[in-house]
C-alpha positions as CSV (number, residue, x, y, z in Angstrom):
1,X,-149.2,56.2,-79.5
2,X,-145.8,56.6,-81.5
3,X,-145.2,59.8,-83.4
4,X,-145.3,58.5,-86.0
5,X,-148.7,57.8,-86.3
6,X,-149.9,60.7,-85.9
7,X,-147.9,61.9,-88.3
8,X,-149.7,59.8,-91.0
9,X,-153.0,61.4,-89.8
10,X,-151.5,64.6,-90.6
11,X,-150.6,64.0,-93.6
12,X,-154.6,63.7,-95.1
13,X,-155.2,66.2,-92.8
14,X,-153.2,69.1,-93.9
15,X,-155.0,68.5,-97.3
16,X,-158.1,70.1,-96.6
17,X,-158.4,74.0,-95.5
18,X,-158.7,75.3,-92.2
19,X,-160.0,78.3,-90.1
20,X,-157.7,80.4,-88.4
21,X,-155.4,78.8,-85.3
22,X,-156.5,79.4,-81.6
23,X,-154.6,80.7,-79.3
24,X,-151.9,78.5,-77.8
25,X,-150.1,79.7,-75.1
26,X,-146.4,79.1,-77.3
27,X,-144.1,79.7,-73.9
28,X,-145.7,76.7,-72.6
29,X,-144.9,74.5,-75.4
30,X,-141.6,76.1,-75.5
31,X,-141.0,75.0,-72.2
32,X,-142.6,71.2,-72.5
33,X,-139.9,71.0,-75.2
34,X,-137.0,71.5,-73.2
35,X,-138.3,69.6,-70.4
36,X,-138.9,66.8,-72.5
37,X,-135.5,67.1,-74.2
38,X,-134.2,67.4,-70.3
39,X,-135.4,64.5,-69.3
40,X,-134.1,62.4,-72.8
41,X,-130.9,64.2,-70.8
42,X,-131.6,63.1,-67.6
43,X,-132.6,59.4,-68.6
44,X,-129.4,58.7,-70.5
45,X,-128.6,55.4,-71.2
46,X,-131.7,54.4,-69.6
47,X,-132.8,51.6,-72.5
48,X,-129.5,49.9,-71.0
49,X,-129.1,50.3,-67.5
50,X,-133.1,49.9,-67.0
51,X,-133.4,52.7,-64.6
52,X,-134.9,55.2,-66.1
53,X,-135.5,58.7,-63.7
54,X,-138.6,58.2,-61.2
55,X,-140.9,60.8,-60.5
56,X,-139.9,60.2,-56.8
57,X,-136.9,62.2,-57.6
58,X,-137.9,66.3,-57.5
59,X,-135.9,66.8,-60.4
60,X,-137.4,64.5,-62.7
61,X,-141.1,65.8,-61.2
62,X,-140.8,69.2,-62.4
63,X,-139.7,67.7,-65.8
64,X,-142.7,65.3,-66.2
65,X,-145.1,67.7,-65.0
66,X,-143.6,70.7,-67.5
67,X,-143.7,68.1,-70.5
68,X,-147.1,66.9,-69.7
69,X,-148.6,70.1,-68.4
70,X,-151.7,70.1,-70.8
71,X,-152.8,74.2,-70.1
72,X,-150.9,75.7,-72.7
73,X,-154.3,74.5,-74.8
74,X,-156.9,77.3,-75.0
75,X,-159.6,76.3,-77.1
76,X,-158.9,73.8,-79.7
77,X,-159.3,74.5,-83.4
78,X,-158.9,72.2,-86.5
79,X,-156.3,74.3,-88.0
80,X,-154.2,73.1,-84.3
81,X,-154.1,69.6,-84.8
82,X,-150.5,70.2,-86.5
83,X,-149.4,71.5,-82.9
84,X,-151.0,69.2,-81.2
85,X,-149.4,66.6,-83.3
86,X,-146.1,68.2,-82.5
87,X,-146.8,68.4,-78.7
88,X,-147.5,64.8,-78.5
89,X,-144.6,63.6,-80.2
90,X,-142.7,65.5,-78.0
91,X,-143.7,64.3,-74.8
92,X,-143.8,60.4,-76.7
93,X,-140.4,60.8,-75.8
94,X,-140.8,60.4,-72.3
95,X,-143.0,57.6,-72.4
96,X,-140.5,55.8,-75.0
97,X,-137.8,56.2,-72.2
98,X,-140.2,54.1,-68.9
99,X,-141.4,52.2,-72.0
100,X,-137.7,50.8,-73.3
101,X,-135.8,51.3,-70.0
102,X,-133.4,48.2,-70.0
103,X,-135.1,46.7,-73.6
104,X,-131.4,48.1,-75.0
105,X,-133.2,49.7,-78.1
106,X,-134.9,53.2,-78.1
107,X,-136.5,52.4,-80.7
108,X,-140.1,51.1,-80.4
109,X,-140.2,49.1,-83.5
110,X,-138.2,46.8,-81.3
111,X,-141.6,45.7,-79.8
112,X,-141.5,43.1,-82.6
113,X,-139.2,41.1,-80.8
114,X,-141.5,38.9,-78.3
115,X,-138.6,39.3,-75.6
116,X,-138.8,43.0,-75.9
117,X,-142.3,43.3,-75.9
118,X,-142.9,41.3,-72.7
119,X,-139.9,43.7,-71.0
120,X,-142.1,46.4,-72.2
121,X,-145.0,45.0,-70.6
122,X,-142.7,44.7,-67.6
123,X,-141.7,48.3,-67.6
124,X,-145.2,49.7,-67.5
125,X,-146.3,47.5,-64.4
126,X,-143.0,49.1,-62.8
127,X,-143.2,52.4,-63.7
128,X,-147.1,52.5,-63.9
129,X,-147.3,56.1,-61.7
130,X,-145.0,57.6,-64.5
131,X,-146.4,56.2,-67.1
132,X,-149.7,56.8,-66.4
133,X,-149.2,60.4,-66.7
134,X,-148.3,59.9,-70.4
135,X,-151.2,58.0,-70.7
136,X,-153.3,60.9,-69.2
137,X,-151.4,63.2,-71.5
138,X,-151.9,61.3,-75.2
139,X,-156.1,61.1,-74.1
140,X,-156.2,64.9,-73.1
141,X,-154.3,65.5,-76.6
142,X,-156.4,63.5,-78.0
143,X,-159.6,65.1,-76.7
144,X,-158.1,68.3,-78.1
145,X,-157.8,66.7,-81.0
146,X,-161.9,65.5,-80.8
147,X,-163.0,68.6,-79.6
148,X,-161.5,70.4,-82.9
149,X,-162.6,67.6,-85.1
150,X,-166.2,68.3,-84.0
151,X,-166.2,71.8,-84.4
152,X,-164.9,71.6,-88.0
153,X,-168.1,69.0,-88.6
154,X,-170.3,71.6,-87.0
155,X,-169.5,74.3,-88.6
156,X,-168.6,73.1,-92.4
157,X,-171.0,73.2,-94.8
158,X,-172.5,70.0,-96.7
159,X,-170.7,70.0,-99.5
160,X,-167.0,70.2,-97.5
161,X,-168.5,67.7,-95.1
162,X,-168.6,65.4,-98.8
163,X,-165.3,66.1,-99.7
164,X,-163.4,62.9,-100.5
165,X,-160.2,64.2,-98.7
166,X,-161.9,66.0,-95.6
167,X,-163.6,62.6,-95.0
168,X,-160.2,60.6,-95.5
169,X,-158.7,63.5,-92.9
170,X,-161.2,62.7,-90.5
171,X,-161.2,58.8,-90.9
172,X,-157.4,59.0,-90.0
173,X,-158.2,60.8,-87.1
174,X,-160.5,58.9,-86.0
175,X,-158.7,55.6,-86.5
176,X,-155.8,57.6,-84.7
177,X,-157.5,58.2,-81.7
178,X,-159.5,55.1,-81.7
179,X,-156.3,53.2,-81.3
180,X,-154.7,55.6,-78.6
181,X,-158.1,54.6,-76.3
182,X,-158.0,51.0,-77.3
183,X,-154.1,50.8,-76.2
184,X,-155.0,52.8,-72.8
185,X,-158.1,49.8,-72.4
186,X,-155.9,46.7,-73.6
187,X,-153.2,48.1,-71.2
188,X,-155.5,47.1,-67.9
189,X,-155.0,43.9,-68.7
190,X,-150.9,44.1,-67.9
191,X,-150.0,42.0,-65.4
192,X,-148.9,44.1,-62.1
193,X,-150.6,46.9,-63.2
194,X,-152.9,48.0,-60.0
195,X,-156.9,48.5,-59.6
196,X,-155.5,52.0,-58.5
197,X,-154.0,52.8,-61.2
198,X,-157.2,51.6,-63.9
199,X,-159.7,53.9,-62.1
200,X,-157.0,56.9,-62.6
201,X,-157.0,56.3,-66.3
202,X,-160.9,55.5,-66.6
203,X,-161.4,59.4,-65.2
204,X,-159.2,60.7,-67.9
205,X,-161.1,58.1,-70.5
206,X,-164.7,59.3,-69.0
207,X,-163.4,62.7,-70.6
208,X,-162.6,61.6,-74.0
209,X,-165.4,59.0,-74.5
210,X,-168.4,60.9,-74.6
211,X,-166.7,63.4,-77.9
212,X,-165.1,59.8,-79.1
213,X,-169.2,58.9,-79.5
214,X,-170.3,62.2,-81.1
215,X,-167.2,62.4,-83.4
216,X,-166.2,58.9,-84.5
217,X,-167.7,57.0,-87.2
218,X,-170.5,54.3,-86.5
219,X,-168.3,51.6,-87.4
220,X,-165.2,52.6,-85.4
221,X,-167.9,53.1,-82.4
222,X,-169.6,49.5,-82.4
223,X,-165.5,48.0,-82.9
224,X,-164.1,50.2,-80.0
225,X,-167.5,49.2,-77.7
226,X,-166.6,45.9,-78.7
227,X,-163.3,45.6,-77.5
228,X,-163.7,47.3,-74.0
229,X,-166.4,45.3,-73.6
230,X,-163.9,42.3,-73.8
231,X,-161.5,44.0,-71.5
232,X,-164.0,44.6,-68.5
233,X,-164.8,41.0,-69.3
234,X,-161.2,40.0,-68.0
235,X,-161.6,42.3,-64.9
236,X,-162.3,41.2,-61.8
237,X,-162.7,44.6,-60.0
238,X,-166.8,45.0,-60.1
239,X,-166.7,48.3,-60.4
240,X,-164.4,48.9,-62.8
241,X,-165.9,46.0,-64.5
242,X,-169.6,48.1,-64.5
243,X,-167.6,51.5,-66.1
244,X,-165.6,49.9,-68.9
245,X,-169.5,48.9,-69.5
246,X,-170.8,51.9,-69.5
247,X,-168.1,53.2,-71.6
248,X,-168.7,50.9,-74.2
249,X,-172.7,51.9,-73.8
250,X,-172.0,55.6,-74.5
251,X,-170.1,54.8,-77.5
252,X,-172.7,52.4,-79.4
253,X,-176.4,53.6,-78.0
């Protein structure tokens, strides 16, 4: 999901009061921060030569696995989603460079261009491994981002939980995240991406969807159910086929 994006969520979000941050282990992020910004380095003029660094390469490795090294999260609270926010844009950097290698634009508003967008398409089947750890990243930030949604529900009292900008706060963020599963979903569907690599990403979805259906609204639920249910429908791998299902099952019953 682009920065961006987020970035609107926070927005109604930092309207509404909040409890007191976790712990975040800050050296951590410090450090995901320069790797990222490393490997921006490293990549150079990636989104014209079309070879962006592979995580076959050592260097590169310690880079991706610095950026998207996800324990630096304690326990999640709403007054976090800011960093969170932050962290994620951060490492979107990565994924923009496998995601626009040899597009010539960095820019991912380029997508609009139908020739782009299929090279984009392109450059996830080929850099799948790397990319799916982005992908892996963006749903364990976004569980983060569940887990503190749900314990500011639990613990706020009626008339907060009625409060025309908490609601809108949490309808962003719940659109937000809604989105970053349904891209993961609709991405199964790219040609050359491998069986192999869809059961990776449905273990990392497995962990998000059961706080997607105890946090998202009923609406968002039954459209998200919906559209993975379509997905599986295109997937000829029976057993991925039967979890998209039962995905989709745990978000609407």
């Amino acid at each position: 999901m682009p920065p961006s994006r987020f970035m609107a969520v926070l927005a109604a979000i930092l309207l509404t009061t909040a409890p007191a941050a976790a712990e975040m282990d800050q050296k951590k992020i410090a450090a995901a921060q320069k790797a990222a910004a490393d490997f921006v380095k490293l990549a150079g003029n990636a989104a014209k030569t079309g070879k962006p660094p592979r995580a076959t390469d050592p260097g590169a490795k310690a880079l991706i696995d610095t950026a998207f090294d996800t324990s630096a999260m304690i326990t999640p609270e709403f007054s976090d989603i800011p960093r969170i926010t932050q962290w994620l844009a951060n490492a979107d950097r990565i994924g923009l460079v496998y995601m626009m290698a040899g597009t010539g634009s960095s820019n991912l508003a380029a997508a609009a261009n139908p020739k782009i967008a299929d090279r984009i398409g392109k450059n996830i089947a080929a850099f799948q491994d790397e990319y799916g750890r982005f992908v892996d990243f963006q749903l364990a930030l976004s569980g983060f981002t569940l887990d503190a949604v749900r314990s500011r529900m639990d613990k706020a009292p009626e008339k907060e939980r009625h409060n025309p900008k908490v609601q809108a706060g949490f309808m962003q963020v719940g659109s937000a995240i809604t989105q970053t599963i349904a891209g993961t979903i609709a991405t199964f569907t790219t040609e050359g991406i491998t069986d192999e690599w869809r059961r990776a990403r449905l273990t990392s979805l497995n962990a998000i969807i059961p706080q997607a259906a105890h946090v998202l609204p009923s609406a968002m639920k039954a459209k998200l159910g919906e559209f993975i249910l379509d997905i599986g429908g295109q997937m000829s791998d029976a057993q991925i086929k039967d979890d998209i299902k039962a995905m989709a099952e745990t978000l609407t019953k």
